[in-house]
C-alpha positions, 0 to 999 in steps of 0.5 A: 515323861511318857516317850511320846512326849520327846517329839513335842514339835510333832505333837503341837502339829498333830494337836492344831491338825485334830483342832482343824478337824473339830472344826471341820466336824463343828461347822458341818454339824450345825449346818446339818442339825439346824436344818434339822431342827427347823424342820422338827419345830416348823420353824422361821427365824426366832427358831433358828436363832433360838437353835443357833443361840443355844449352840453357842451357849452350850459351846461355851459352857463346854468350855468352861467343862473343859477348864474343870477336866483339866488337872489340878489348878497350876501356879507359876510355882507349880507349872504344869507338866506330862501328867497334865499332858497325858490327862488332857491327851486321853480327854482330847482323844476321847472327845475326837471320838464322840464328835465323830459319832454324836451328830449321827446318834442326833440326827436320828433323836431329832426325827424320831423323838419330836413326836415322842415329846410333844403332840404330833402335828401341834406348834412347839412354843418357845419354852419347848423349842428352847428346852428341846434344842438345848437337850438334842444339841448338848451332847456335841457342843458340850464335848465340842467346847471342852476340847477346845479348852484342852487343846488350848492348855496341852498346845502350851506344854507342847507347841512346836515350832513356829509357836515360842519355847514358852508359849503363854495363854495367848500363844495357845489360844490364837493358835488354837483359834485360828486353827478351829476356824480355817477348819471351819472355813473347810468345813463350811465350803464342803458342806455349802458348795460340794456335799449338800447337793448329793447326799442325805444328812447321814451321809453327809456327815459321814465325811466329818466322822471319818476324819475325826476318827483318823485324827483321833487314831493318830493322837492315839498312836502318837501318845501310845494310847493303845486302848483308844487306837483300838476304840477308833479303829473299831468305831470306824469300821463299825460306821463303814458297815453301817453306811455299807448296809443301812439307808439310815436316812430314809429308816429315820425319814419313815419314822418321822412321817408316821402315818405317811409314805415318803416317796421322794426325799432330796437334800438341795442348798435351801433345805431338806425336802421329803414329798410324803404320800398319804393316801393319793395326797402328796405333800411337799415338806421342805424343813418340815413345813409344808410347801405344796399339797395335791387334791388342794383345787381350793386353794389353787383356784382362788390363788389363780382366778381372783387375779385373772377374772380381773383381767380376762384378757391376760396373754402373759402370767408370772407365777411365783410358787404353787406351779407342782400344787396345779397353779400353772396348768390352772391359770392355762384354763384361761381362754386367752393366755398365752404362756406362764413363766413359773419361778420356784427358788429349789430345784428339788421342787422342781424335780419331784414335781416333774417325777411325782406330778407331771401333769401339772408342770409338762405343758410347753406354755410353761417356762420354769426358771429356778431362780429366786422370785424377788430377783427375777421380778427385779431383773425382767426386761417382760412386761407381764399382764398379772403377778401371782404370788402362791407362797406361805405367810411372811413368817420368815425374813426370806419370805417377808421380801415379797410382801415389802413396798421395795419388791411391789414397787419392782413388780409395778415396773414390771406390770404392763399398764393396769396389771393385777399382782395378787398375794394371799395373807392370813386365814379368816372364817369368822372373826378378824383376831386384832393380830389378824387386822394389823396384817392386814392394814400392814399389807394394805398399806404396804401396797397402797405405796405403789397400787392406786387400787388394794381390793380384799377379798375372805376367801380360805385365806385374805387375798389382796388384789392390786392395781392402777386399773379397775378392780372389781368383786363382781368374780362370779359374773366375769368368770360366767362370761367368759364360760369358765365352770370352777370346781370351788370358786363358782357363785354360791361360794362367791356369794358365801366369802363375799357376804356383807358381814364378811367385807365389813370386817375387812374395812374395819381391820385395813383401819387398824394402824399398823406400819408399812413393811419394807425391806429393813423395817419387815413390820409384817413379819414383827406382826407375824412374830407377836402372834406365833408368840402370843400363843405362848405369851405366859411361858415366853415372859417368865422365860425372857425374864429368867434369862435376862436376869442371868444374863445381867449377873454374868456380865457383872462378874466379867473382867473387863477384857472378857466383857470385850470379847463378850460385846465382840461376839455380839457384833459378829453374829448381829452384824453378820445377820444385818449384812445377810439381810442386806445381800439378801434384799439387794441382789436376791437369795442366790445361794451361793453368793450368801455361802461367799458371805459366810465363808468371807466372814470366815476367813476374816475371823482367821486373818484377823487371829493370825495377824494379832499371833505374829505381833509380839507380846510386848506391842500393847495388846490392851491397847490393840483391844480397846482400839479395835472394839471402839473400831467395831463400833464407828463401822456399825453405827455407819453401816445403814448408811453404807448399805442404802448407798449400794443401790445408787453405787451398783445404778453409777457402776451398771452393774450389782458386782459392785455394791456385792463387794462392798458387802464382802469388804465390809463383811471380811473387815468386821470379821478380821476385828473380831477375830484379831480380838481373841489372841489379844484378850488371851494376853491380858492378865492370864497366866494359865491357858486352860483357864483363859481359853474357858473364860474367853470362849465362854464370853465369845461364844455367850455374846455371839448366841445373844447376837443370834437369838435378839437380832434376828428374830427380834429386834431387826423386825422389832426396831430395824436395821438402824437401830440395831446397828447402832444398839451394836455400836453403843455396847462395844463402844460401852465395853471399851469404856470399861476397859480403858485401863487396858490401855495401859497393858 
């Protein structure tokens, strides 16, 4: 036995610490890579669930790799002993090392080869957005995975105190589990609430590279494995140099924006923003989707003047997005206006607007508030004389909250008697596509349920005027009336949008049938989402198909513990996106608040792991198992109810602190099932740790990426909140059906 191994109690401590900070660098990374990704496929929720689904199913298929490098196939007969110890130390130190290093070397692919692979400036379909992220995220996940399942089998030879002298499958594999998650929470919190507002993706994901390469030189120290000592000594300087001498982030960020001059670029919590110079225009990126351009007075024009000629004598105007494009300056051409309240949800906006175009945002008669649009509208104690809404199509849940009845209700109440809000869908020249129509009919509809007035009007895009008074499409004699000349919005344009043919072509799609869009029915972003899809329809099938028959064989060949933690790991990621969704509508896209979500959700996995550790192994862990995945379904089938109750709880109380911690209660008490699953699991009926963990993982990991992928890009804008709880609630509760037989362990 090597001498490093005579301090086993050191080397179980040492073996957690190196987990906690995989986990550390694993939360980080997905963090910072899937904002890089959305940005690199201009991407909304199917994307990000598509990236998010990849990384657990790659993750789990590391686990499964890491089961193969460990040694041989031990037997009770033939336990494992230093040899497997020493082949698993220099696989773990050497994956400590690579997971320092890749998320750098993927950040850098990720920006520079997009445009290598596929043309520039043209949409990514489904296949190559799948293809693409499984190929840019395999590195890390992979190796990220496969320590894991070495850590769970070297923690067994030597688990040190408090574990027992004979640590079993179960033992190992919550330690480890529990570790991986606290260093998750860390890394979640640093990324979220401390790093993001001050440092580049480089940067920022130094810290994590620095703390794997110190943990993996400790290992190394302490098993005596002089060569990678030397490797992660070397690595680290060699990083220390390169944060020293390369700005790598604006290096990567000129490369990616070829043919353009990035003069700002700023990392906020609600993504990465780049403003890019291409001769005199600027161009606001934010996650690679253009937010705002200059020399655009089209589109500032009819986003400003369709809704103000129809209250001329408008004093007051909330303006929510466009204001660093020129809305604000815009709307203050009008005679009687009085003052603009401009709401931008980043502040990097904000900020590069005041450094890049001053002119646009330094009126006084402009009060800007970063704050969440939707939240303001909600909470205003003003009386507002026209909302105007300059924000991109409902292709994202976040976006979709300001195309629902539930916010044009909230912006009625707002609205002094005959107000105007008016918003901008689609794009129209010729011809209304039928996706096209059920958008319109949609949104026509939509507002139908608060406005007793909807005018459309072709412009660039289909703007929709709302109101309870008179709305008329007599623009260009208002506009003369009041001695206002337009650069684009004069008569001969008014008269060229406004032909006959044009309106008539409105009529007939406002008639499609379509469904309202409300906030846990986004029946306008379902809409948006078939037609991004039906660009690639041919592809999407075959693509569908392939996995769901995958899908199936795996589930076959489940035990039937596995096929639990399998329905468990759906649950978490499912429901964890339906109560996102639900915070998200109820009280706003506050940041941080959601940050708190997510780290609650956390530390329910950790307390659940480390409540099920401290029961013995004897308490009836098949029992325990079935018990909690028939609780996980009871809590999802009467989540939508729950959820509908906050609003009356938070008007009882008088005040939103109450419906939000129900949220976090119910958020934490879901996650604590879920995470009390694992340990349990490991328990049943496997008596080699490296083998359950790469089972276990695999299953976890495999349910949770389906959970990302179907929830929330598909089946809550496909079926709603309702339906998918209780599609959630059915299969744990068919899962434990299956398993019922445990109960007998």
């Amino acid at each position: 036995m090597p001498a490093a191994d005579s301090a086993p109690d050191r080397t179980g401590r040492f073996i957690i610490l190196a987990v906690g900070g995989l986990g550390v660098s694993a939360v980080m990374t997905q963090l910072a890579l899937l904002r890089e990704l959305l940005g690199a496929f201009s991407g909304n929720e199917l994307v990000l669930g598509i990236c998010l689904g990849n990384w657990l199913l790659l993750t789990g298929a590391g686990a499964w790799l890491g089961r193969a490098l460990w040694p041989g196939s031990p037997t009770p007969a033939t336990k494992p002993g230093p040899a497997h110890a020493a082949t698993a130390a220099r696989w773990f130190i050497t994956g400590q090392i690579a997971v320092a290093l890749l998320p750098l070397i993927q950040i850098v692919a990720v920006r520079v080869l997009r445009d290598v692979v596929f043309v520039r400036g043209a949409a990514v379909g489904v296949t190559g957005t799948v293809l693409g992220s499984l190929a840019l995220l395999a590195p890390f996940c992979l190796v990220s995975g496969a320590m894991l399942t070495l850590a769970c089998g070297w923690l067994a030879l030597w688990p040190g105190p408090p574990a027992p002298a004979t640590t079993t499958a179960g033992d190992a594999l919550g330690r480890v589990y529990l570790a991986d998650t606290a260093g998750g929470i860390a890394g979640g919190a640093l990324f979220s609430f401390v790093l993001v507002p001050w440092f580049d993706h480089f940067a920022l994901l130094c810290f994590p590279a620095f703390l794997n390469l110190a943990l993996a030189g400790l290992l190394a120290w302490h098993r005596r494995a002089w060569l990678l000592l030397e490797v992660a000594g070397l690595m680290a300087a060699g990083l220390a140099v390169h944060v020293a001498l390369i700005d790598a982030d604006f290096v990567t960020t000129v490369l990616q924006h070829r043919g353009e001059t990035p003069v700002f670029r700023a990392n906020s919590p609600y993504g990465r923003l780049v403003v890019a110079d291409r001769d005199g225009l600027l161009t606001f990126y934010e996650n690679g989707v253009p937010v705002a351009a200059t020399e655009n007075s089209a589109q500032v024009e009819e986003a400003v003047w369709y809704a103000l000629s129809q209250r001329p004598e408008a004093r007051r105007v909330l303006l929510i997005g466009g204001g660093v494009a020129g809305d604000a300056r815009e709307i203050l051409r009008a005679p009687d206006v009085t003052g603009v309240t401009y709401v931008e949800l980043d502040p990097a906006i904000i900020a590069a607007g005041r450094r890049l175009l001053p002119g646009n945002l330094d009126d006084p008669r402009i009060r800007i508030q970063t704050t969440d649009g939707r939240r303001f509208v909600q909470n205003t104690r003003e009386r507002i004389d026209v909302v105007i809404l300059d924000l991109p199509d409902p292709g994202t849940a976040q976006l979709n909250r300001f195309y629902t009845a539930e916010f044009l209700a909230a912006a009625h109440r707002a609205l002094t008697p005959g107000g105007v809000i008016a918003f901008g869908l689609g794009r129209y020249e010729n011809y209304v596509s039928p996706e096209l129509a059920r958008l319109l009919s949609s949104a026509r509809r939509t507002a139908a349920t608060s406005f007793a007035h909807v005018l459309l009007i072709p412009g660039g895009r289909v703007f929709f005027l709302a109101s309870d008074g008179p709305l008329s499409l007599d623009i260009a004699a208002r506009l003369a009336a009041r001695g206002l000349r337009l650069r684009l919005v004069n008569r001969h344009y008014l008269d060229a949008m406004l032909a006959p043919d044009r309106l008539a072509d409105l009529d007939r799609a406002i008639a499609a049938p379509a469904a309202p869009n409300t906030d846990f029915s986004p029946a306008l972003y379902y809409y948006f989402l078939r037609h991004w899809l039906s660009q690639f329809a041919a592809h999407s099938r075959a693509l569908g198909g392939a996995l769901a028959v995958l899908l199936a064989a795996y589930l076959v060949r489940l035990r039937p513990a596995p096929r639990v933690i399998f329905a468990a790991g759906f649950a978490a990621s499912g429901l964890e996106v339906v109560l996102l969704l639900a915070f998200q509508v109820l009280y706003g896209s506050l940041y941080r608040q959601v940050g708190v979500v997510v780290t609650v959700f956390m530390a329910g996995l950790a307390l659940g792991a480390w409540w099920a550790q401290r029961r013995p192994p004897a308490a009836g862990a098949g029992r325990l198992l079935v018990r909690l995945a028939l609780a996980i379904a009871a809590l999802a089938a009467v989540l939508p109810a729950l959820l509908r109750a906050l609003g009356p709880l938070d008007a009882a109380a008088g005040t939103a602190l109450a419906g939000q911690g129900v949220i976090l209660l119910l958020t934490a008490g879901l996650a604590a099932m879920v995470g009390a699953q694992f340990p349990l699991a490991g328990r049943i009926g496997a008596a080699e740790p490296a083998a359950a963990a790469a089972t276990l993982y695999g299953a976890d990991l495999a349910g949770a990426a389906l959970g990302a992928l179907l929830v929330s890009a598909l089946l809550i804008p496909l079926l709603g909140v309702t339906a998918v709880c209780l599609l959630t609630a059915g299969l744990n509760a068919a899962a434990a059906t299956l398993a019922w037989r445990l109960t007998a362990a």
